[in-house]
VOGU-3710 file (C-alpha; in Angstrom, 3 decimals, decimal comma):
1> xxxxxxxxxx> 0,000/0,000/0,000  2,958/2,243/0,841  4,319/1,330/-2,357  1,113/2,728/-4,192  1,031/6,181/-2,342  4,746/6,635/-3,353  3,708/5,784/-6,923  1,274/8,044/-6,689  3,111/11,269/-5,284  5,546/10,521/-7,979
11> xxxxxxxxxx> 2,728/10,654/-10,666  1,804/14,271/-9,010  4,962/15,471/-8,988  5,206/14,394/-12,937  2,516/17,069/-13,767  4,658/19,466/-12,131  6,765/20,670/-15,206  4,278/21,008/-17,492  2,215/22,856/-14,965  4,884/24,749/-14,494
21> xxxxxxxxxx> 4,972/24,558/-10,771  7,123/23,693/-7,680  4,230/22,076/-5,354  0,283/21,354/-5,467  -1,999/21,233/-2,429  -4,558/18,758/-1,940  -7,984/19,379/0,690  -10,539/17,009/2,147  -13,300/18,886/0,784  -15,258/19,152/-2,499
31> xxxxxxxxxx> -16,515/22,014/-4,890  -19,260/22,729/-1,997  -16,153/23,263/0,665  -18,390/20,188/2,475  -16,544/18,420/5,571  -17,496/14,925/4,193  -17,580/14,004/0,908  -18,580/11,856/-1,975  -15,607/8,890/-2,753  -15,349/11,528/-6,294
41> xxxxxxxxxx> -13,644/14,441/-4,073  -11,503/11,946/-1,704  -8,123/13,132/-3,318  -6,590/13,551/-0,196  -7,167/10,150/0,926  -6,341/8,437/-2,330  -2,264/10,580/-2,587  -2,035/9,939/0,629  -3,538/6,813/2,454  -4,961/9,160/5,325
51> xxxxxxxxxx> -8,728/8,202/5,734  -9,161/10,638/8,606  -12,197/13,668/7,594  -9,895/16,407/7,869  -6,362/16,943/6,548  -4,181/19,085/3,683  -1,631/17,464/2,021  1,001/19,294/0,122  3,328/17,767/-2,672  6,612/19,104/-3,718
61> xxxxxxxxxx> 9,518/17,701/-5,787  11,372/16,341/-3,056  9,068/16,429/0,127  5,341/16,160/1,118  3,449/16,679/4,469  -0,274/16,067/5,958  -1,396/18,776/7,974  -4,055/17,712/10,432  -5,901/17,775/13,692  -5,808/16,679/17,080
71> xxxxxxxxxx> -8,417/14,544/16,974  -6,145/12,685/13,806  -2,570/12,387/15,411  -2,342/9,553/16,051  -3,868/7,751/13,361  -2,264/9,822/10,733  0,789/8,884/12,474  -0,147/5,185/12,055  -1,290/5,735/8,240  1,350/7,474/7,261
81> xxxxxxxxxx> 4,232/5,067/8,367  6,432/4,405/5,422  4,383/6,840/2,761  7,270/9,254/2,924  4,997/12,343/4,397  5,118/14,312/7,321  2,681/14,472/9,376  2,562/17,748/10,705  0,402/18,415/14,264  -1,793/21,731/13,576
91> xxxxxxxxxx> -2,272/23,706/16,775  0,485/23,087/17,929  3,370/26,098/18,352  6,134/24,138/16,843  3,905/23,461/13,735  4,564/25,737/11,076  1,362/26,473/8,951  0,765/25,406/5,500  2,395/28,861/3,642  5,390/29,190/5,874
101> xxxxxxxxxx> 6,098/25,724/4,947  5,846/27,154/1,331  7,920/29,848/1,987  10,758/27,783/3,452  10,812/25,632/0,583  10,558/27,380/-2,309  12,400/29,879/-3,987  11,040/34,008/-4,797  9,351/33,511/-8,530  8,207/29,938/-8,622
111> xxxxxxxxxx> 4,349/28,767/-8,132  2,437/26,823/-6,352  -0,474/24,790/-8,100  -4,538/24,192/-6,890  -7,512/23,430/-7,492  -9,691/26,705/-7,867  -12,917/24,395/-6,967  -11,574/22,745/-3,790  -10,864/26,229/-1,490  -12,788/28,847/-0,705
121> xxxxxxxxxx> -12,905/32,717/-1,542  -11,017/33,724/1,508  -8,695/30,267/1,729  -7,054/31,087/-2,061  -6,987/35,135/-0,989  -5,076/34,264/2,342  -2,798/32,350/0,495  -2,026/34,150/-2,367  -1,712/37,209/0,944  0,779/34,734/2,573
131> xxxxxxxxxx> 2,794/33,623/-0,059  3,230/37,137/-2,214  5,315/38,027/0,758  8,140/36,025/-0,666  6,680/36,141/-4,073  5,721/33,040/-4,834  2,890/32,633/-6,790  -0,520/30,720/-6,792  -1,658/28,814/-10,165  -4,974/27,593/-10,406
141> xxxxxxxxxx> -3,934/24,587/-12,209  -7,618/22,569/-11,866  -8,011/19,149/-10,691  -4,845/17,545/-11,408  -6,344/14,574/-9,749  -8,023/13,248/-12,799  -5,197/12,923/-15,114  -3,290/10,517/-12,294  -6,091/8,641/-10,864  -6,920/5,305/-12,287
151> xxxxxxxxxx> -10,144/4,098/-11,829  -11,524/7,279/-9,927  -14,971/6,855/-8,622  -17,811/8,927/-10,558  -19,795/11,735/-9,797  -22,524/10,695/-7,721  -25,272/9,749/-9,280  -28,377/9,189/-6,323  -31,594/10,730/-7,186  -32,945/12,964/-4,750
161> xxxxxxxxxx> -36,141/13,244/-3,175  -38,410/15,451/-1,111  -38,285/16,051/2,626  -41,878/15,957/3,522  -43,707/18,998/5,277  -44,716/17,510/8,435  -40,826/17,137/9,373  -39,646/20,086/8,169  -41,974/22,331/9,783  -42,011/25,188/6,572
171> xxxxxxxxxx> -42,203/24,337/3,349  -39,566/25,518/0,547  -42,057/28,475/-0,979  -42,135/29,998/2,933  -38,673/29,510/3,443  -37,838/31,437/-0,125  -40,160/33,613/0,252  -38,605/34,773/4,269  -34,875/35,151/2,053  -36,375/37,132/-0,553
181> xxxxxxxxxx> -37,569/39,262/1,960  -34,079/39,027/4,107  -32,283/40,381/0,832  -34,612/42,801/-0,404  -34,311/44,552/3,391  -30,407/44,129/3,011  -30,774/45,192/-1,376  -29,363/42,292/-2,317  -30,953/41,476/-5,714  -29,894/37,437/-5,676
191> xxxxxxxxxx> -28,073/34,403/-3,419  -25,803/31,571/-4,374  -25,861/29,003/-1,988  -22,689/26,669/-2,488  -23,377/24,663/0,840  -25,111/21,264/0,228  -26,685/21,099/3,583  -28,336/24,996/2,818  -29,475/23,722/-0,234  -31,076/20,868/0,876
201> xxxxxxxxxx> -32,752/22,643/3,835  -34,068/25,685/1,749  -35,629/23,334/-1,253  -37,168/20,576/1,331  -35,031/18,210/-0,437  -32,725/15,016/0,650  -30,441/12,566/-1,422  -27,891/10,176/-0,749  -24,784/11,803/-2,305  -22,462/11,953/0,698
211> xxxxxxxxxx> -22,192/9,076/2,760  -24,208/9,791/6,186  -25,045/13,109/5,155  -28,833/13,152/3,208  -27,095/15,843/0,883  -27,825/16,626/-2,934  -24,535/17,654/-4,839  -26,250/20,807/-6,464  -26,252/25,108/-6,514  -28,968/27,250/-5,717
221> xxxxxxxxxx> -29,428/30,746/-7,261  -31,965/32,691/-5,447  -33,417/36,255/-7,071  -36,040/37,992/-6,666  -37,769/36,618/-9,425  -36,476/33,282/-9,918  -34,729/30,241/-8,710  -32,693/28,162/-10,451  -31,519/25,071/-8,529  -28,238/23,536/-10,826
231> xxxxxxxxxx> -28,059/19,337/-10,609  -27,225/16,348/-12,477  -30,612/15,506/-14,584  -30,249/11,837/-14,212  -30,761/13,178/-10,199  -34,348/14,702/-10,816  -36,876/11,955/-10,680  -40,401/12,708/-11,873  -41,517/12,948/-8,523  -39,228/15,654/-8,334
241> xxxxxxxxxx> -39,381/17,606/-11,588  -42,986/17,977/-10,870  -42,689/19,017/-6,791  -40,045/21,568/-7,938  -42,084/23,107/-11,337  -44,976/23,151/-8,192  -42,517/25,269/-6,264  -41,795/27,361/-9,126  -37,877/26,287/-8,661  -36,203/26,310/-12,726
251> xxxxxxxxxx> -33,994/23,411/-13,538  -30,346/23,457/-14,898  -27,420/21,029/-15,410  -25,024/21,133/-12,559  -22,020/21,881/-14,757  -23,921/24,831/-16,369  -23,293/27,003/-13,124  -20,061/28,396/-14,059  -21,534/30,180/-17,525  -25,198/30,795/-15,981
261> xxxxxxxxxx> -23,064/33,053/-13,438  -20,866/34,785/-16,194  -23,876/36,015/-17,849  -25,939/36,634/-14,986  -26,841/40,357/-14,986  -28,125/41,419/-11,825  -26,224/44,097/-10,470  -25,189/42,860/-7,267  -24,912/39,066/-5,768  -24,369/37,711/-2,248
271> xxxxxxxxxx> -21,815/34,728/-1,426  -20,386/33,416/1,687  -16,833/33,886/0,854  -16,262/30,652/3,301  -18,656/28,127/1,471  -17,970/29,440/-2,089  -15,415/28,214/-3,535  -12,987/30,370/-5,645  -13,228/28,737/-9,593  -17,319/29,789/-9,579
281> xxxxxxxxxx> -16,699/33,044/-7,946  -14,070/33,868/-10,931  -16,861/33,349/-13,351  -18,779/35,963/-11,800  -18,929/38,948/-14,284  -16,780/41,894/-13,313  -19,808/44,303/-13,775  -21,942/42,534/-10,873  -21,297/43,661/-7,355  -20,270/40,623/-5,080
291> xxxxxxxxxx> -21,797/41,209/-1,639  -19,653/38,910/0,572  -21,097/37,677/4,122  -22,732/34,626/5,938  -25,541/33,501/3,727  -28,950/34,110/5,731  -30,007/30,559/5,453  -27,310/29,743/7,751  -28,898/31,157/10,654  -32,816/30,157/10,106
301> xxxxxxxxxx> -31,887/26,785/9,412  -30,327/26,544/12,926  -32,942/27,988/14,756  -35,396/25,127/14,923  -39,005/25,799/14,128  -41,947/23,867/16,355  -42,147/20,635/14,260  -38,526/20,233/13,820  -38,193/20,732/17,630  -40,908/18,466/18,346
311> xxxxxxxxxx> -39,211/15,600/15,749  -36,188/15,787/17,484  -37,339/14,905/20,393  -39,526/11,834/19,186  -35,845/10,978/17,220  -34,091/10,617/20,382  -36,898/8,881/22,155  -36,832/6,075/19,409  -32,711/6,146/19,635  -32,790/5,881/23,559
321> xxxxxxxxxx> -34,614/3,040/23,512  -32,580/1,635/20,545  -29,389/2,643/22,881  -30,511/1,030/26,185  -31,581/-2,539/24,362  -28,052/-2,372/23,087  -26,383/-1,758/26,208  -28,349/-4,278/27,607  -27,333/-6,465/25,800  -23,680/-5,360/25,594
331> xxxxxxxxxx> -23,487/-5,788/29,105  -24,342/-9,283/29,142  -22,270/-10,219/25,884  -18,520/-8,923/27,393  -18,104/-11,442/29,933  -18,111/-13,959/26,470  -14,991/-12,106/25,502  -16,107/-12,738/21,815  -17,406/-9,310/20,685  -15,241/-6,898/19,128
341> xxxxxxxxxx> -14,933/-3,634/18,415  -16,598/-4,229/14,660  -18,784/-6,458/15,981  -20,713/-4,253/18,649  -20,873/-1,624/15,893  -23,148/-3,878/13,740  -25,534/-5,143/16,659  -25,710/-1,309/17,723  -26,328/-0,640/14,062  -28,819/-3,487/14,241
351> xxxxxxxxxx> -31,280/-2,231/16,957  -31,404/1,587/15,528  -32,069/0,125/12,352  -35,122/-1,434/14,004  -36,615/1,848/14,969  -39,211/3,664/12,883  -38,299/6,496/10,561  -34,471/5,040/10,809  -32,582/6,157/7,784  -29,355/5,522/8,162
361> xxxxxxxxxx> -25,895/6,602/10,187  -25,506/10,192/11,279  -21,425/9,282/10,794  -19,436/6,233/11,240  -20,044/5,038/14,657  -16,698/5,556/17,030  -16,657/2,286/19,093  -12,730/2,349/20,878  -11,579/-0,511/23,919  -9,028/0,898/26,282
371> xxxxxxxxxx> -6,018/2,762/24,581  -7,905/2,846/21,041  -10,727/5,446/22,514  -7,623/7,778/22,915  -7,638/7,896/19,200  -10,216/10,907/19,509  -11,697/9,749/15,587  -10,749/6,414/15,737  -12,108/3,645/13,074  -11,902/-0,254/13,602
381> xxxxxxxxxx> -10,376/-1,982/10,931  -9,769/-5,632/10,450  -6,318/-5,439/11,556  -6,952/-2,841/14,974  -10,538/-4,861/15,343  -10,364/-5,332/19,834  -12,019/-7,888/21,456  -13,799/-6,813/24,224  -13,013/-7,928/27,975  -14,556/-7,520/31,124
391> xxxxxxxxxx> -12,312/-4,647/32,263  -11,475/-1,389/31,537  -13,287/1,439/29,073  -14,842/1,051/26,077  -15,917/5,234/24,056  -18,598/4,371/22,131  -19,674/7,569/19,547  -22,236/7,068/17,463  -25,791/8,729/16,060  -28,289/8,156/13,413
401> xxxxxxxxxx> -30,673/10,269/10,913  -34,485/9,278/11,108  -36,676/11,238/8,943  -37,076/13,776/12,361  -34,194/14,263/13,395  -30,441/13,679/13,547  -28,741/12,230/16,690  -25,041/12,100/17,906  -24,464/10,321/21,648  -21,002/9,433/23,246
411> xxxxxxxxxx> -20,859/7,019/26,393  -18,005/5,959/27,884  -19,178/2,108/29,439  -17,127/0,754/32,394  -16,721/-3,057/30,937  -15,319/-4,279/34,441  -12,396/-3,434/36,648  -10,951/0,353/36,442  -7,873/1,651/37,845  -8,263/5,058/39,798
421> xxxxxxxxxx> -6,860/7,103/37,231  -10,167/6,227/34,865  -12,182/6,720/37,609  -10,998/10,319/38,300  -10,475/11,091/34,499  -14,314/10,089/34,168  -15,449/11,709/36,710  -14,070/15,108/36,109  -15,071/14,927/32,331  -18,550/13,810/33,727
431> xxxxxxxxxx> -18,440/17,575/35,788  -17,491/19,340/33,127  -20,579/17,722/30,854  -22,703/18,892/33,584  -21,545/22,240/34,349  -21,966/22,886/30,662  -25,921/20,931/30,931  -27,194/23,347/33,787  -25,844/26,971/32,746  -27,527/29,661/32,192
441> xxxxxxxxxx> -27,009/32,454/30,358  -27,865/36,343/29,101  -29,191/36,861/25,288  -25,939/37,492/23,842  -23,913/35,001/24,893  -21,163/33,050/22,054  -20,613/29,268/22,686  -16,658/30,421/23,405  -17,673/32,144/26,849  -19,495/28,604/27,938
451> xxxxxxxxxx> -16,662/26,938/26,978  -14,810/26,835/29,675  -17,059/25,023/32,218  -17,176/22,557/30,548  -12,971/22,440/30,504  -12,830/23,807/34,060  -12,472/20,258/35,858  -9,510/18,724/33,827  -7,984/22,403/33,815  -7,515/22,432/37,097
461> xxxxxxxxxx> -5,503/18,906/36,536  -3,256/20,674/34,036  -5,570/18,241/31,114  -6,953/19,621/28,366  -8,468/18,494/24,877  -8,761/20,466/21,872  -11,676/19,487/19,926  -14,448/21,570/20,039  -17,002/21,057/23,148  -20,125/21,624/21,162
471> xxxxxxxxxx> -21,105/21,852/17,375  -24,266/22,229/16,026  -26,015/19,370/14,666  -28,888/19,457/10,874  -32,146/18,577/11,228  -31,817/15,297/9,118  -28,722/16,382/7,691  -24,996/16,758/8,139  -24,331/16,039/11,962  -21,736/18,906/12,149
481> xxxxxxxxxx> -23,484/22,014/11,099  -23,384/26,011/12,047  -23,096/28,634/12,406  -23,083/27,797/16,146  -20,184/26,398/18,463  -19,138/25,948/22,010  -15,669/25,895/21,082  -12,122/27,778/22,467  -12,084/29,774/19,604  -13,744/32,977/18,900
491> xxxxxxxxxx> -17,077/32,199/17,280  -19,201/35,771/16,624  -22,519/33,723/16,323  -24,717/34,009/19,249  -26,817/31,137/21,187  -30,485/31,618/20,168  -33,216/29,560/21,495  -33,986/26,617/19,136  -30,544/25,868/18,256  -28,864/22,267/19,022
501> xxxxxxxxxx> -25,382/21,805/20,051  -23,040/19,019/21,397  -22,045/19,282/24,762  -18,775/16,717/24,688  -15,864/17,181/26,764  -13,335/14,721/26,767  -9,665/13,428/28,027  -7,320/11,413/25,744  -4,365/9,802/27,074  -2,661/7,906/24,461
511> xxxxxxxxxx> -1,861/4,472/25,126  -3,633/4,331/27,733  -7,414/5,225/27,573  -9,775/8,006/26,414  -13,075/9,620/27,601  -16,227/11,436/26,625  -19,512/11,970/27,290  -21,709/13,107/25,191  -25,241/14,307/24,910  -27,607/16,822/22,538
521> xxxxxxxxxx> -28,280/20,163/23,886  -31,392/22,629/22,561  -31,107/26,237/23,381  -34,663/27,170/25,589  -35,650/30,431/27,049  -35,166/30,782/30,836  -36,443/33,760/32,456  -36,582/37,470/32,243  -33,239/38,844/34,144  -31,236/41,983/35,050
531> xxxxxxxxxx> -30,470/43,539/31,381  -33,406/41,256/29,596  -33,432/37,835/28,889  -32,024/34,704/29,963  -31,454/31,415/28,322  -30,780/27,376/29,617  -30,136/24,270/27,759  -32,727/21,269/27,450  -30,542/18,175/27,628  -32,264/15,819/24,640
541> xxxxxxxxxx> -30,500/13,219/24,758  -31,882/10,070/26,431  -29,628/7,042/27,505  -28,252/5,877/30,553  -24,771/7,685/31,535  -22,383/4,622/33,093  -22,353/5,002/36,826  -19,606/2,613/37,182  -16,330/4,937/36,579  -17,965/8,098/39,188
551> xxxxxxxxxx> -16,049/8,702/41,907  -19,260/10,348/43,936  -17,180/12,317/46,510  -15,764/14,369/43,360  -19,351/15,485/42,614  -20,926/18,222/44,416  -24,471/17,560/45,697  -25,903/20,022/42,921  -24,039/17,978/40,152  -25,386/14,679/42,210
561> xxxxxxxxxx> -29,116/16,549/41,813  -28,632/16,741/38,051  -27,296/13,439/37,495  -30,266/11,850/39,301  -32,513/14,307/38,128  -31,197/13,288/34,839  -31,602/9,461/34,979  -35,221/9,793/36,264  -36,331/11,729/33,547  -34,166/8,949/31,137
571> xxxxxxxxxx> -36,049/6,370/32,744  -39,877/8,256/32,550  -39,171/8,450/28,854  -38,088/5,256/27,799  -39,672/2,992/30,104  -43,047/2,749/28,523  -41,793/1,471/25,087  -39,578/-1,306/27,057  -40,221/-5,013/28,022  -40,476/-5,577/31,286
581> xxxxxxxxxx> -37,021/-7,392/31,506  -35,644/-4,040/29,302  -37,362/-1,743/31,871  -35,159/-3,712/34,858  -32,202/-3,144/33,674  -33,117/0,744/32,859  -34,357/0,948/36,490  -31,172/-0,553/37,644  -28,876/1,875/35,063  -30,858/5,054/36,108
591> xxx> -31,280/4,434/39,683  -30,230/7,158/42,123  -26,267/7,494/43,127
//
């Protein structure tokens, strides 16, 4: 396999000369700047044998490197044994970033080469920014991929379909008709949306394009007059053709976008300079005013209307009940010691798939025994594949989409015998979760002030992780959405009742064992306060949180109240849809500590 990638680089670094360049770079993402994508876009993964979701690799004629982040370390470290690239450790202050790499390697006059459809507006303009410094230059040299890659997978081709009104809560002429009425306030005259997941929400449409994520590879043109919604025909079933001619929605071939946009005459045009890549904001005709900010539908699609609020909940109803009778049965199957790590990911896949409304995976399901769970994305493979024993840790992180909603839970299960250092680790992770469950909080507030009770425990421990604490999560759709965050880093985007984040701390000790807990958090009003309003978080989620690993006399008696208070309400929920053996073991996993 090692063999291959260096074969491959080679074959790269072959189009060099007649490309005239010194180096090419080479993103996870796709045209739509999307965080997972279709086997088509996986470039990065094919050059370089990393199958993590996030990473940059850069080529040049005697040296390559794979830029990614903590939650990849160490298996990029593992994939990239023998490949001949660096693996380079992003956040970290010895790392130096992509460009100064660049600029240490290359001399003043020569280029570098990308693809104008794989980085955003701002990415290529803070590169070219970076690089001119030493004058090197940036060629948009297109997708070099194809002229290397044997056998490349095609476009995909899955037809899409509609996303019916009683789940979405507002269908797609009210949701036009509150942009058209966002940009006419703003006098904006039209919107591209590049982002798959803002496409799909706007139009009340799914499809099967991205693996986990009910996306349809498309654009969306929005004006005042018209809309003109850019796809692959052989994607627009009759169905479709005739709920979109209903909706008064025009049809064009995906690849027409580029020259629909060079001719388009409207005088101004808004992109999000983030989501928009740079090769279709080129075509845009010098004449037309490009309006560059967050696209509205951002916002209003993460602000959860009444249905989609109320089809959340039933989701996670469905996928706690789907959760317990697999950790039911978990519990009884360790002591075998014949499940494994890919072995409890198809029962758990099993009893969701069992649940009404069940369409598929939210992402691949996370299930890591002892030292693998400190591998913060880790994936099971035939080769790493753990049997289970009765001792120790196992992370499970896993969710699914039903046709209501989109779910994403992380439990950390004491399988038998712990030493004291799991114990502690788990229980302050397990105060941080909770700290983060109960606050409250003025209108106003960003997800980055919140942050840091959730980090507060392990802080004071000298631990740390750096993943995010909280993303935002679609409404059957991608499972890491925005704008919203609870995150370290500055996010300007304020928490608004009706949005849903992740509330996920964690610790990661490699070698050793990692920990998180994870549950679904919706944004709810509170009360009025000093200086207006007030806001809390509804916890959503509804599973059993292990008891075994909690040292109790690390909790205080209002993190005790929440726990319990917690578990009750788990157990209220749940109950009446279980057997009466089912509802045992819930009574014993929710009882009072």
């Amino acid at each position: 396999m090692k063999e291959n990638i260096k074969e491959r680089i080679q074959a790269l670094r072959m189009m060099f000369k007649p490309n005239h360049i010194k180096a090419f770079i080479i993103p996870s993402t796709d045209p739509h700047l999307s965080e997972y994508v279709a086997p088509h876009w996986k470039s990065r993964e094919w050059i370089s044998g990393f199958t993590g979701s996030a990473g940059t690799v850069v080529v040049l004629e005697d040296k390559a490197g794979l830029w990614t982040d903590s939650r990849y370390f160490l298996q990029a470290a593992e994939e990239l044994e023998g490949s001949d690239i660096t693996l380079f450790k992003e956040m970290l202050p010895d790392t130096p970033s992509i460009t100064d790499f660049l600029c240490d390697n290359l001399k003043s006059g020569e280029s570098i080469g990308i693809d104008g459809k794989m980085f955003s507006v701002l990415q290529i303009e803070q590169i070219k920014k970076e690089l001119a410094v030493h004058n090197i230059h940036v060629d948009l040299s297109g997708d070099l991929m194809d002229y290397i890659w044997k056998n490349r997978p095609a476009m995909p081709k899955a037809p899409a379909f509609i996303y019916e009104l009683q789940y979405a809560g507002k269908s797609c002429s009210e949701k036009v008709e509150i942009l058209r009425n966002e940009l006419k306030k703003q006098g904006i005259d039209a919107l591209l949306l590049s982002a798959l997941d803002e496409i799909a929400w706007t139009l009340n449409l799914r499809g099967n394009d991205v693996h986990c994520n009910p996306v349809v590879i498309s654009y969306l043109l929005i004006t005042q007059d018209e809309v003109v919604f850019f796809i692959s025909p052989e994607k627009v079933t009759k169905e479709v053709e005739k709920y979109l001619k209903k909706e008064h929605i025009n049809l064009r071939d995906y690849n027409d976008v580029e020259t629909f946009l060079n001719s388009y005459t409207g005088k101004n045009l808004l992109i999000d300079p983030k989501k928009t890549n740079y090769a279709i904001y080129s075509t845009i005709p010098p004449q037309c005013s490009i309006i560059r900010r967050e696209s509205p539908v951002s916002l209003l699609k993460a602000i959860r209307n009444e249905q989609e609020i109320s089809g959340i909940h039933a989701a996670m109803q469905r996928d706690g009940v789907a959760l317990v009778r697999f950790l039911k049965w978990l519990e009884e199957a360790v002591p075998s010691e014949k499940e494994t790590e890919l072995s409890i990911d198809k029962k758990l896949h099993d009893f969701r798939a069992a649940q009404p409304l069940y369409m598929g995976e939210s992402f691949d399901t996370i299930a890591g025994y002892k030292e693998h769970a400190a591998i913060v994305h880790y994936s099971a493979t035939s080769e790493s594949n753990a049997t289970l024993l009765p001792k120790g840790f196992l992370l499970l992180d896993s969710g699914a989409q039903y046709l209501d909603g989109t779910t994403d839970i992380t439990r950390t299960i004491a399988l038998g015998e712990l030493t004291e250092e799991e114990k502690n680790d788990y229980t302050l992770i397990l105060k941080g979760h909770i700290a983060l469950a109960m606050a409250k909080f003025p209108n106003g507030t960003r997800g980055a002030q919140l942050d840091v009770l959730a980090r507060m425990p392990i802080w004071k421990h000298g631990m740390n992780f750096l993943h995010g604490t909280g993303h935002g999560v679609g409404h059957f759709l991608s499972v890491h959405e925005g704008p919203q965050s609870i995150r370290m880093n500055e996010n300007p985007v304020v928490l608004q009742p009706g949005m849903v984040t992740s509330n996920e701390p964690g610790i990661y000790k490699s070698g050793s064992h990692g920990i998180r807990t994870e549950n679904l958090i919706l944004v709810c009003k509170d009360k009025e306060g000093m200086f207006g309003e007030y806001f809390r978080f509804e916890t959503l989620t509804l599973c059993p949180i292990c008891k075994k690993g909690i040292i109790k006399e690390i909790l205080t008696e209002e993190e005790i109240k929440w726990f319990n208070d917690y578990h009750q309400t788990v157990y209220e929920k749940l109950s009446p849809h279980l057997n009466e053996e089912e509802k045992n073991w819930l009574q014993k996993a929710t009882s009072s500590i």
